[in-house]
matplotlib code that plots the C-alpha trace (Angstrom):
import matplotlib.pyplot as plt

x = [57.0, 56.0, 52.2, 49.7, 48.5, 44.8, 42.5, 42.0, 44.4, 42.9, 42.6, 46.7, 47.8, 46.9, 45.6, 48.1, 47.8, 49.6, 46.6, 43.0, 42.5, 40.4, 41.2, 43.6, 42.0, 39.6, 36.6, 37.2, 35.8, 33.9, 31.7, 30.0, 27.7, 28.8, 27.1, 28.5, 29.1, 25.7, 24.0, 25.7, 22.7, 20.1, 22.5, 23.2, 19.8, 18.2, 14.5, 16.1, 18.4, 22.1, 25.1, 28.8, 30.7, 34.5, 33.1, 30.4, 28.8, 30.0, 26.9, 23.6, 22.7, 26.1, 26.3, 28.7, 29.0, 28.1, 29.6, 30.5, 29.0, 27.0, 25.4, 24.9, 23.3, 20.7, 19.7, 19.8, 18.8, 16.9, 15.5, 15.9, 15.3, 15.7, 14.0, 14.5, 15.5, 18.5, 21.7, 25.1, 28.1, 31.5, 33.0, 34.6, 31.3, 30.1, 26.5, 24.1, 20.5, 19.9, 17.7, 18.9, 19.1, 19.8, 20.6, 22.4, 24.5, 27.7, 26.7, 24.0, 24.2, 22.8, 22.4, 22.5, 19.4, 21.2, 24.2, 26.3, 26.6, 30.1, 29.1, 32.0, 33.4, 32.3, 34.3, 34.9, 37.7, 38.4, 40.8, 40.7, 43.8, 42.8, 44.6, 41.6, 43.5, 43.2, 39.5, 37.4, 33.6, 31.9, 34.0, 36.4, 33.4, 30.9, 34.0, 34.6, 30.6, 30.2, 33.2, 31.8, 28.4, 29.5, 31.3, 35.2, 37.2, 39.9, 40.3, 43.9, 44.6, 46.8, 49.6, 51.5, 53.0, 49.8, 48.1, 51.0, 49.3, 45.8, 45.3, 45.2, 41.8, 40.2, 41.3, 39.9, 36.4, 36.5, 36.5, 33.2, 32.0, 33.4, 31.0, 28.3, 28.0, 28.7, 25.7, 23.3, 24.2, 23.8, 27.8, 28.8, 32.6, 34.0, 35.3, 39.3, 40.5, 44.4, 47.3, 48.0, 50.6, 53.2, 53.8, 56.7, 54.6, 52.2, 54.2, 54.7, 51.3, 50.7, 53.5, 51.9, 48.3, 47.1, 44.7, 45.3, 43.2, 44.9, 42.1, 43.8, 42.1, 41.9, 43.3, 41.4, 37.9, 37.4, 34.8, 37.1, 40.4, 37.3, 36.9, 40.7, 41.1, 39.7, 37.5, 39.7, 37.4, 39.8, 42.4, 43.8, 41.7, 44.5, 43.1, 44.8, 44.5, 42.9, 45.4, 45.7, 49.2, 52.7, 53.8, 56.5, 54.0, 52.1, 55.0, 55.8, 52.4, 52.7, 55.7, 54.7, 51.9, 48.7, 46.1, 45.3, 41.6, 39.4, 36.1, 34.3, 35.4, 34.7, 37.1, 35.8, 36.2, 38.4, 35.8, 33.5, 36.3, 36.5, 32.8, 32.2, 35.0, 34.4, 30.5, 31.6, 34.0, 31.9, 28.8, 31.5, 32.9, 29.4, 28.1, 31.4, 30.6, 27.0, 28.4, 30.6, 28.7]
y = [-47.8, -49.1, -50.4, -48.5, -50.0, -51.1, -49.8, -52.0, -54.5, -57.7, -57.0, -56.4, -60.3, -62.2, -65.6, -68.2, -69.8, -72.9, -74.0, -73.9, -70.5, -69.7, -67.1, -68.3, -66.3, -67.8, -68.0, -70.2, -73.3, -73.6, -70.3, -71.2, -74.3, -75.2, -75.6, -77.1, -75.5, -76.8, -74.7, -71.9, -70.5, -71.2, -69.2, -66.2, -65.8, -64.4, -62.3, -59.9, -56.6, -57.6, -55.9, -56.2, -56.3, -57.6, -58.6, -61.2, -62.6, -65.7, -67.6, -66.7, -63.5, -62.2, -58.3, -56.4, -52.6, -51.4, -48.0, -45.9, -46.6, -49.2, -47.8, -44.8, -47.3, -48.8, -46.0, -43.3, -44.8, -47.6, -46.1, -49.5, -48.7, -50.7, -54.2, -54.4, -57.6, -57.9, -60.3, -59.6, -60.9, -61.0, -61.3, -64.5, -67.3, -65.9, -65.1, -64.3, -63.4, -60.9, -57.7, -54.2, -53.8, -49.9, -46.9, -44.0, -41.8, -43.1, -47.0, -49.4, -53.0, -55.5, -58.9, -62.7, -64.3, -67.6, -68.8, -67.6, -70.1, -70.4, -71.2, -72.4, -71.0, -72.7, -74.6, -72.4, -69.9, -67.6, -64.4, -61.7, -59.4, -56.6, -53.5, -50.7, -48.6, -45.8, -46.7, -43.0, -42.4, -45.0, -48.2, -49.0, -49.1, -51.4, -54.0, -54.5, -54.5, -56.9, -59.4, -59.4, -60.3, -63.1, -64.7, -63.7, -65.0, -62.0, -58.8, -57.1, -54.0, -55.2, -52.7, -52.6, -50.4, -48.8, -48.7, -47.7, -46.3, -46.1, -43.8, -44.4, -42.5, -44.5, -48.0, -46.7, -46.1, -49.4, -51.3, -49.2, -50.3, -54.6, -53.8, -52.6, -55.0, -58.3, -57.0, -56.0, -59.8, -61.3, -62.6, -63.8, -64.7, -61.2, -60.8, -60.0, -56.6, -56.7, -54.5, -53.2, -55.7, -55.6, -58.1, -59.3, -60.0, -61.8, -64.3, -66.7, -67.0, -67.7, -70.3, -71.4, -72.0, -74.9, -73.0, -69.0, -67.7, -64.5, -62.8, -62.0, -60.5, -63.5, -66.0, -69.4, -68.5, -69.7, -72.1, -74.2, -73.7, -74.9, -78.3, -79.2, -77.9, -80.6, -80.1, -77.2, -75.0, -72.7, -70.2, -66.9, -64.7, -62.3, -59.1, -56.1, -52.4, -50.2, -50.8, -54.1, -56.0, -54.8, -57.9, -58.2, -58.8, -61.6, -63.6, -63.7, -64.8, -67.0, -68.3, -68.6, -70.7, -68.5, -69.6, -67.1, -67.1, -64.9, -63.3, -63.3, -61.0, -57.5, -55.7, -55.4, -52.8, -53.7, -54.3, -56.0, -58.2, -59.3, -59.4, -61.9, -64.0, -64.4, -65.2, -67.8, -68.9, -69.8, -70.5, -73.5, -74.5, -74.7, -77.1, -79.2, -79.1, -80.5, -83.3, -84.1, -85.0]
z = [-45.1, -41.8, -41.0, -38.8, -36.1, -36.0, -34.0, -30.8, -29.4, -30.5, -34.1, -34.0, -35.3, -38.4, -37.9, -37.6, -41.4, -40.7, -37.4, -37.3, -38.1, -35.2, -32.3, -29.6, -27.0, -26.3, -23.3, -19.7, -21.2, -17.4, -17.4, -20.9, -22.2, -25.7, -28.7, -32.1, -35.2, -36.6, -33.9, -35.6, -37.2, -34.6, -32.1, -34.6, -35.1, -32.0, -31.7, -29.1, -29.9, -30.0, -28.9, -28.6, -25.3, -24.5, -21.5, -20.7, -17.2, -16.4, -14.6, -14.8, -12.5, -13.3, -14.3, -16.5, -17.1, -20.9, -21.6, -24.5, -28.1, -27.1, -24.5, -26.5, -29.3, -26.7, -24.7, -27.3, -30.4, -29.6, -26.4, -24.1, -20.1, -17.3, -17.3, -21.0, -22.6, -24.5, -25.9, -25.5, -27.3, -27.3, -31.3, -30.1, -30.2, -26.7, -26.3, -23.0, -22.9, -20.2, -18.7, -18.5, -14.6, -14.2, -16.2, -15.3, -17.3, -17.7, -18.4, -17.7, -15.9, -17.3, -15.9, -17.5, -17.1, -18.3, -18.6, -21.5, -24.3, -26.7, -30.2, -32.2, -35.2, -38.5, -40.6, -43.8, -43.4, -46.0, -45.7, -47.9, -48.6, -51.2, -52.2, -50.9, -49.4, -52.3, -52.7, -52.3, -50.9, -49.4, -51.4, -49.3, -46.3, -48.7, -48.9, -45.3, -44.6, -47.3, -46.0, -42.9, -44.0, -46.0, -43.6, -44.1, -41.2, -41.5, -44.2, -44.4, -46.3, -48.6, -49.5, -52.9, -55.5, -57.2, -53.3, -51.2, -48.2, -46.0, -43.3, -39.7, -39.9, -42.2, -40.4, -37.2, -39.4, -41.0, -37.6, -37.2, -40.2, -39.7, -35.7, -37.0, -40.0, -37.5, -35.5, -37.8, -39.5, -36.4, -36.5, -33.4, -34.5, -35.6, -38.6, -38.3, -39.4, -39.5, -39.6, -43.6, -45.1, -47.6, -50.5, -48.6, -45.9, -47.7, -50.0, -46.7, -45.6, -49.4, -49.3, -45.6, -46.8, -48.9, -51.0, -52.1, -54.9, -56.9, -58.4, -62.6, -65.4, -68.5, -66.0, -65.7, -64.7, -60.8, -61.0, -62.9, -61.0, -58.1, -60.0, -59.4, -55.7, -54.0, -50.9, -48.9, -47.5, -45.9, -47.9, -48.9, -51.4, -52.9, -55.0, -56.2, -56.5, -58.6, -62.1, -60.5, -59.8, -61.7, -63.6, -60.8, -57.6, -60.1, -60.6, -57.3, -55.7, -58.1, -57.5, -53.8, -54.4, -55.5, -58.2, -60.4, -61.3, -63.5, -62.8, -66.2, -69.3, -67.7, -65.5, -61.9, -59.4, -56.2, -54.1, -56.6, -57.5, -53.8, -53.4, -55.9, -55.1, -51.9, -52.5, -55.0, -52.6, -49.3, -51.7, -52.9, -49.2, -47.8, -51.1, -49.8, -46.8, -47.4, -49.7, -47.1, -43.9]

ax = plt.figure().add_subplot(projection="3d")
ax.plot(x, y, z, "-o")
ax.set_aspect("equal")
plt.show()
């Protein structure tokens, strides 16, 4: 079976595992003022409404058009008119305060009332591959908004025997979902949402990356498998459908390098599973982190 395509272009690739982790497209490094990574938080955590746009100003008094769902969002919903204040952002560590200069009805201009600053990513990189593709309701939706919240650099619908398939459909409302959980969280790096993936197509980033935790029922619990890892920060968080993993898919993320770690003694939904190991997961990177500077 062949994978769907995502939604828009630049959620198509997966991160390269074997670099940095961080997007290659980047911003001109000339149009923005940088901050660090330790600015992170200051940056992400404005007093005016935020919203999403490809496409920033370059320079202060620079305009660009917002159309479509976000204009729909500000003039609409949140009933913002001409000479309101307002941040926009691009999902990639870009970020402008500005004013909404006019309103018509297909778009509004607004206009940067500063230059735009680029916020690098942080640090911790973890990305989650789970089977939810045969999740029902509101699940599958309550993952993605919880990865992104949390701080998960990428989530890939993972696809194995017991979760075969996911619908183009339901991939086109996720990346809803990842948007409107980034800017209610005040994220300015988006969080990934890639392409479904095989098994096959996962054993080489597993091989690739120096840390991949395969969530197991009565395997070693994680905190523990944490107090041999060393002080990686950055990995693969592997978790499996609803029946889990057939023995055959264990043995051979095992094989390609995967820990296999245990949640406690009761047996967790999908995205509960991914939830919690995750939290523990960046909850653990960020203590490293602190211990380490």
């Amino acid at each position: 079976m062949q994978t769907l395509a995502p939604i828009r272009p630049r959620f198509a690739r997966l991160l390269n595992l074997s670099s940095s982790w961080c997007l290659r497209k980047t911003l001109r490094p000339q149009a923005f003022s940088s901050s660090s990574s330790s600015d992170y938080s200051n940056q992400s955590r404005g007093d005016l409404p935020r919203f999403f746009s490809e496409r920033l100003p370059t320079s202060k008094g620079g305009v660009v058009r917002v159309q479509d769902d976000e204009f729909w969002h500000m003039t609409k919903v949140l009933r913002l008119r001409a000479n309101d204040r307002v941040e926009l952002f691009n999902g990639k560590g870009g970020l402008v305060e500005g004013l909404i200069q006019t309103v018509d009805r297909s778009g509004l201009d607004f206009v940067a009332l500063e230059d735009p600053k680029l916020v690098l990513p942080q640090s911790t990189q973890w990305h989650v591959f789970a089977a939810f593709g045969t999740l029902k309701g509101g699940r599958a939706d309550w993952l993605v908004e919880k990865c992104t919240e949390l701080g998960a650099s990428s989530v890939t619908p993972l696809l194995t025997e017991r979760s075969p398939t996911i619908s183009e459909n339901r991939l086109d409302r996720l990346q809803r979902v990842n948007m409107a959980a980034a800017k209610q969280c005040q994220r300015l790096h988006e969080m990934m949402l890639n392409p479904p993936l095989k098994i096959d197509g996962l054993l080489p980033l597993v091989a690739q990356s120096k840390l991949s935790f395969l969530a197991v029922a009565e395997a070693t619990p994680l905190v523990t498998a944490l107090t041999s890892s060393g002080r990686e920060t950055s990995g693969l968080i592997v978790v499996g459908p609803e029946g889990d993993f057939t023995e055959k898919e264990v043995n051979e993320l095992i094989e390609a390098g995967a820990i296999s770690v245990g949640l406690g003694p009761h047996r967790l939904r999908v995205e509960t599973a991914t939830v919690a190991l995750l939290a523990t997961l960046m909850l653990w990177s960020d203590s490293q982190e602190t211990c380490g500077s």
